[in-house]
C-alpha positions in Angstrom: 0.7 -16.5 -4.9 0.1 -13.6 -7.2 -0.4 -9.9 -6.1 -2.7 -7.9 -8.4 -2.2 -4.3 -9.5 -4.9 -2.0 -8.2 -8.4 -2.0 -10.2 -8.0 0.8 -12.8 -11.8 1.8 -12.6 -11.9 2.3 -8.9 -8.3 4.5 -8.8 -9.6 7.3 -10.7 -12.5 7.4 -8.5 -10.7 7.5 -5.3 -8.7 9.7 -6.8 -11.4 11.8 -7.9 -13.5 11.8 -4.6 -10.4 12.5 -2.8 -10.5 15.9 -4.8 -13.4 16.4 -4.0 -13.9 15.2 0.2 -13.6 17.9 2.9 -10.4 16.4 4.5 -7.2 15.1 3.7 -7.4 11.0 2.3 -4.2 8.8 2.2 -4.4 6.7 -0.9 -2.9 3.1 -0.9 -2.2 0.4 -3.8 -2.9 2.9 -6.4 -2.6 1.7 -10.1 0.7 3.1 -11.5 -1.3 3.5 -15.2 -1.5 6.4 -17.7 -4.7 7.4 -16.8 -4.5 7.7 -12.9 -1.4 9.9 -14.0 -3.1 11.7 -16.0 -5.8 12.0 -13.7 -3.0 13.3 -10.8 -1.6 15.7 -13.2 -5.2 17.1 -13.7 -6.0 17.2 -9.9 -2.8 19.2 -9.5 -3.2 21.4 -12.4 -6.9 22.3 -10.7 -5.2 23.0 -7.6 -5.4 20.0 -5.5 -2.5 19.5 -3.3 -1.0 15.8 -3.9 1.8 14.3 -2.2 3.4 11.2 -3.8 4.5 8.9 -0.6 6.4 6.5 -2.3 5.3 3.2 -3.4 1.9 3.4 -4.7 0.7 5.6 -2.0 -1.0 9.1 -2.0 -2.0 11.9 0.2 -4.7 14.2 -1.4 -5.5 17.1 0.0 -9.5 17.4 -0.8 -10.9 21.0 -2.0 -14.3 20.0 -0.1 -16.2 20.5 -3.9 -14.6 23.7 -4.3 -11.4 23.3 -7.2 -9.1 26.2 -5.9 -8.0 26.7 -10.0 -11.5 28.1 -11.6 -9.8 28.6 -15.1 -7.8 25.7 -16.8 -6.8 23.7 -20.1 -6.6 20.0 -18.8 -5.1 17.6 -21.2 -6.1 13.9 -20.7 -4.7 11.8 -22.9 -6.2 8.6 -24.2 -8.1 8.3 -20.2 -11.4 7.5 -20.4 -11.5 6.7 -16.8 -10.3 10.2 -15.9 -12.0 12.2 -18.9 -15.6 10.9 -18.5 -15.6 11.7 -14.8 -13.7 15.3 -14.9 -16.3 16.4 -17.2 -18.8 16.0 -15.1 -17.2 17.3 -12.1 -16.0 20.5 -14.0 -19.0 21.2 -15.5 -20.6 21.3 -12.4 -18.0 22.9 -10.5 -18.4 26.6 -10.9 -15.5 27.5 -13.3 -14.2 27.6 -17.0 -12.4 24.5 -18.3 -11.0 23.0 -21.5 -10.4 19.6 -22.0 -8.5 17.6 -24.9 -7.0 14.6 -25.3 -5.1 12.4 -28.0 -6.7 12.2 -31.3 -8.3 8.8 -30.8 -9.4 10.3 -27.3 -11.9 12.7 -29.7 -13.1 9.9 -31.4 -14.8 8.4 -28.4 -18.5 9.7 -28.0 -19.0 11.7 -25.2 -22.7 13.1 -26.2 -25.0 11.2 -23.8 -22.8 12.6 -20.9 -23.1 16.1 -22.5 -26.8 15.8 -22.8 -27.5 14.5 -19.2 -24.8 17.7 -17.8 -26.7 20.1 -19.8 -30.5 18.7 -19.0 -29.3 20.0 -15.3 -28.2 23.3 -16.3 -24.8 23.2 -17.4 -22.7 24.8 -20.3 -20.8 22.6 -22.1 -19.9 23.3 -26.4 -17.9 21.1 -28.5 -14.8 22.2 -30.0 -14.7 19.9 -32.6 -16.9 17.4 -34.0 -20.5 17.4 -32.1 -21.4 14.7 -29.5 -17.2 14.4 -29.2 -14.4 16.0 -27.1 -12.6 18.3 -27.2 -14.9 20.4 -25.0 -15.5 24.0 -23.3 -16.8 24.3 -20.2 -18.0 27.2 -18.5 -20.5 27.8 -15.0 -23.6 25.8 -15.4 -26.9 27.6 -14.0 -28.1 24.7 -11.8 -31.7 23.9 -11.5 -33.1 22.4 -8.4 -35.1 19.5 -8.5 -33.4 18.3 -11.3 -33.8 15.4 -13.4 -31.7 13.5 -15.7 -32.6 11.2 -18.6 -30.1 8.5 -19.2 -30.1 5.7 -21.8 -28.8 2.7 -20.1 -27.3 0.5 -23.4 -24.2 3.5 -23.2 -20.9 3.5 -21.4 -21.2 2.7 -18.1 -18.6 5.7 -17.2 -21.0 8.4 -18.1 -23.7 7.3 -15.5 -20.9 7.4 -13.0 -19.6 10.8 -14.0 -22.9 12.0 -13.4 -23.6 10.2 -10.3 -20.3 11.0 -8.7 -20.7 14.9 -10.0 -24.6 15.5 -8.7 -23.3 16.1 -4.9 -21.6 19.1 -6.4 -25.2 20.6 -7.0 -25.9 21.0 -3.7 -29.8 20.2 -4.7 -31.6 16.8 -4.5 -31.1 15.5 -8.2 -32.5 12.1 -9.5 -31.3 10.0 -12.8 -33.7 8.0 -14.9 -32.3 5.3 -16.4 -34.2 4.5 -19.9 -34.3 1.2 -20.9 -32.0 -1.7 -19.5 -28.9 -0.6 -17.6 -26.5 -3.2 -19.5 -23.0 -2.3 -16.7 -24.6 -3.0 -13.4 -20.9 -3.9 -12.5 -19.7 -0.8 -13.2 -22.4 1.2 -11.2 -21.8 -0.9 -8.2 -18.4 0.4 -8.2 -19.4 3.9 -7.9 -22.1 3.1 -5.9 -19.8 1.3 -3.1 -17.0 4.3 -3.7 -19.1 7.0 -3.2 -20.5 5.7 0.1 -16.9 5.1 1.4 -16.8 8.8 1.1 -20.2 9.3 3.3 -23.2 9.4 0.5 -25.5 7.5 -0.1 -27.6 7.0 -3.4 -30.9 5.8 -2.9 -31.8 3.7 -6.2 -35.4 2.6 -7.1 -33.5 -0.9 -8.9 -31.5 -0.1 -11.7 -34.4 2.3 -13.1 -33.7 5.2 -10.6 -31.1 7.2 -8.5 -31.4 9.7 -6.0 -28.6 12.2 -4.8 -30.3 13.7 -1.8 -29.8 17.7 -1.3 -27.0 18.8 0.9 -24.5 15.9 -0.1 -21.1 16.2 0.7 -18.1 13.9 0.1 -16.0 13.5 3.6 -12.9 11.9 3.4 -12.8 8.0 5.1 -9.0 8.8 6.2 -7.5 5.9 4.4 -8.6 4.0 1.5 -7.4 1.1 0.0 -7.7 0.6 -3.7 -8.7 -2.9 -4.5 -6.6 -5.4 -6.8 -8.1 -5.5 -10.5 -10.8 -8.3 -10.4 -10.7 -8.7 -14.5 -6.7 -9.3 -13.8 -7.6 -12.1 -11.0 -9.6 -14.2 -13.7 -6.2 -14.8 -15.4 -4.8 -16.6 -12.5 -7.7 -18.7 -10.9 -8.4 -19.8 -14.4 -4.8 -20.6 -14.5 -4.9 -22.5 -10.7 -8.5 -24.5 -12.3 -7.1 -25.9 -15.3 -3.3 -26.1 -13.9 -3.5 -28.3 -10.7 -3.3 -24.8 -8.3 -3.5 -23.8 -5.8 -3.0 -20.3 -7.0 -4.0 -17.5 -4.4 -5.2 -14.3 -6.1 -4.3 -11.5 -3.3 -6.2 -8.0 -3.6 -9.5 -9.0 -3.2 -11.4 -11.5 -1.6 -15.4 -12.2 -0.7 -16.4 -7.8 0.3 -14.7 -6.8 -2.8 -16.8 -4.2 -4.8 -15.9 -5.7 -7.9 -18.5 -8.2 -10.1 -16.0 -9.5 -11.5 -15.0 -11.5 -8.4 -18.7 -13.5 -9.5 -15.5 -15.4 -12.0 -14.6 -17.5 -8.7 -18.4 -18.7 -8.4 -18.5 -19.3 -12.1 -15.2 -21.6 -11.7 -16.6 -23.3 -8.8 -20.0 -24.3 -10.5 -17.5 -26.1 -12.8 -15.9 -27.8 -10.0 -12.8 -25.9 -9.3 -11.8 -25.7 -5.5 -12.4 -22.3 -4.7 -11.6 -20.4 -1.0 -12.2 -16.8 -0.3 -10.3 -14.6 2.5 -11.2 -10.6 3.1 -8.3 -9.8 0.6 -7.6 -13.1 -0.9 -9.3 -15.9 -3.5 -7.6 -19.6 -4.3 -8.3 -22.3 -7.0 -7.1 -24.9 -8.0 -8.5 -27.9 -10.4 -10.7 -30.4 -8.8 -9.6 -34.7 -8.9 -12.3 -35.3 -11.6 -11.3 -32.2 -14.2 -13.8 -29.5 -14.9 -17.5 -29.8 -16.0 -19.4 -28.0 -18.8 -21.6 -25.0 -17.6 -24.2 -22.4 -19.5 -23.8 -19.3 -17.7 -25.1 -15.7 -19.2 -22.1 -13.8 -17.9 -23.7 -10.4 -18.3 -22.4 -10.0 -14.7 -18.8 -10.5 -15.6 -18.3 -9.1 -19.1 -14.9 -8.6 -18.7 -14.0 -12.2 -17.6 -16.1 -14.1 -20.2 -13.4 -14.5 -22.6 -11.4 -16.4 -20.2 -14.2 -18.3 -18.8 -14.7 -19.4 -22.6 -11.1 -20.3 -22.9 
């Protein structure tokens, strides 16, 4: 039996919504990782009251949308998971912001979030090279009715930040996605995590999302943060090809996660697979595994161990 650290992704945006919920949430099986610290340490720094509970649990005090801290420098470190979304929220939030991170951190584009911010009214120069952090943020003029052109071949995490940010506005706000969305995963996740914190997106397929006016984040009282999906591949592969069973615990057959769609994949191979709410097992079937051709679009992360 194997228990899995919490799913990187969805921490931050717990942690994030947390923030920003009217209401106090109690976080549980949060990732210990450099980016949810550095996400804490920027919560904090903005004002949010969080109290470490020992363990991997949390209590975040949510500002209800509102950061007490208007004026800050946030440093972020190498966090994509926690710069992406911040950005968003900040630049819709009302106040005047900087935020840096390690060199290699203003190396990684951040433009097509920048664009889709400003296309709504908000303030956002470069300190540095264009289309790349660092960044300055001041009080965006928000315009109602807004609409937001994204491309959907670029990171899945600046879709999020945008969808996650928009209930700031306070206005009904819609993103176009142009072209293919290529991280369906990814939006699912922020899809599922923003509803456990009472909105809902409506979505036209992948092509269209609609933030309806007057959203507010509420906080579900206690959350649990899922066990990393990608990690789980590891060990059913292991429990397929090794004799097994090996029981994955963390997430089971609700989980948010595509990723989880790796237990299916082994299965159409001929691994014995068995699902729980919070648990999956495999283990190798009597006749060995069987070639498959699967596109695995839907689990990017988990192809490399499928192929191996």
């Amino acid at each position: 039996t194997v228990r899995l650290p919490g799913s990187k992704s969805i921490s931050n945006r717990v942690l994030l919504l947390s923030a920003l919920a009217a209401g106090v949430t109690e976080v549980r099986d949060l990732l210990a990782s450099d980016d949810t610290a550095r996400m804490l340490e920027a919560l904090q720094t903005l004002g949010v009251k969080v109290e470490a509970l020992g363990g991997d649990a949390y209590r975040v005090h949510g500002c209800a949308g509102d950061f007490p801290v208007r004026e800050a420098d946030l440093f972020l470190g190498n966090a994509g998971t926690a710069f992406r979304p911040l950005t968003a929220a900040l630049a819709l939030a009302g106040g005047t912001f900087k935020l840096s991170g390690v060199p290699r951190m203003h190396e990684r584009p951040i433009g097509d979030l920048v664009d889709g911010l400003r296309q709504l009214g908000a303030d956002i120069a470069y300190l540095g090279n264009d289309g790349y952090p660092p960044l300055q943020l001041k009080p965006a003029q928000i315009r109602p009715g807004g609409v937001v052109k994204v491309r959907g071949d670029v990171s899945s995490q600046f879709l999020t930040g945008l969808l996650m940010a928009l209930p700031l506005t306070g206005v009904e706000t819609t993103v176009e996605v142009v072209g293919e969305l290529i991280s369906k995963p990814y939006i699912e996740i922020t899809l599922a995590t923003m509803a456990r914190f009472g909105i809902t997106v409506t979505r036209e397929g992948w092509q269209r999302f609609v933030v309806p006016a007057g959203s507010r984040y509420r906080s579900p009282g206690t959350i649990y943060v899922e066990g990393d999906a990608s990690s789980a591949s590891y060990f059913l592969a292991l429990g397929a090809i090794g004799g097994g069973p090996v029981r994955v615990e963390g997430v089971g057959r609700d989980s948010i996660q595509g990723d989880v769609r790796f237990a299916e994949a082994l299965a159409q191979m001929g691994a014995v697979i068995e699902m729980g709410d919070n648990w999956i097992e495999a283990k190798a079937p009597a006749g060995g595994l069987r070639g498959i051709a699967l596109d695995c679009n839907h689990i990017p992360d988990a192809a490399m161990t499928l192929a191996t």
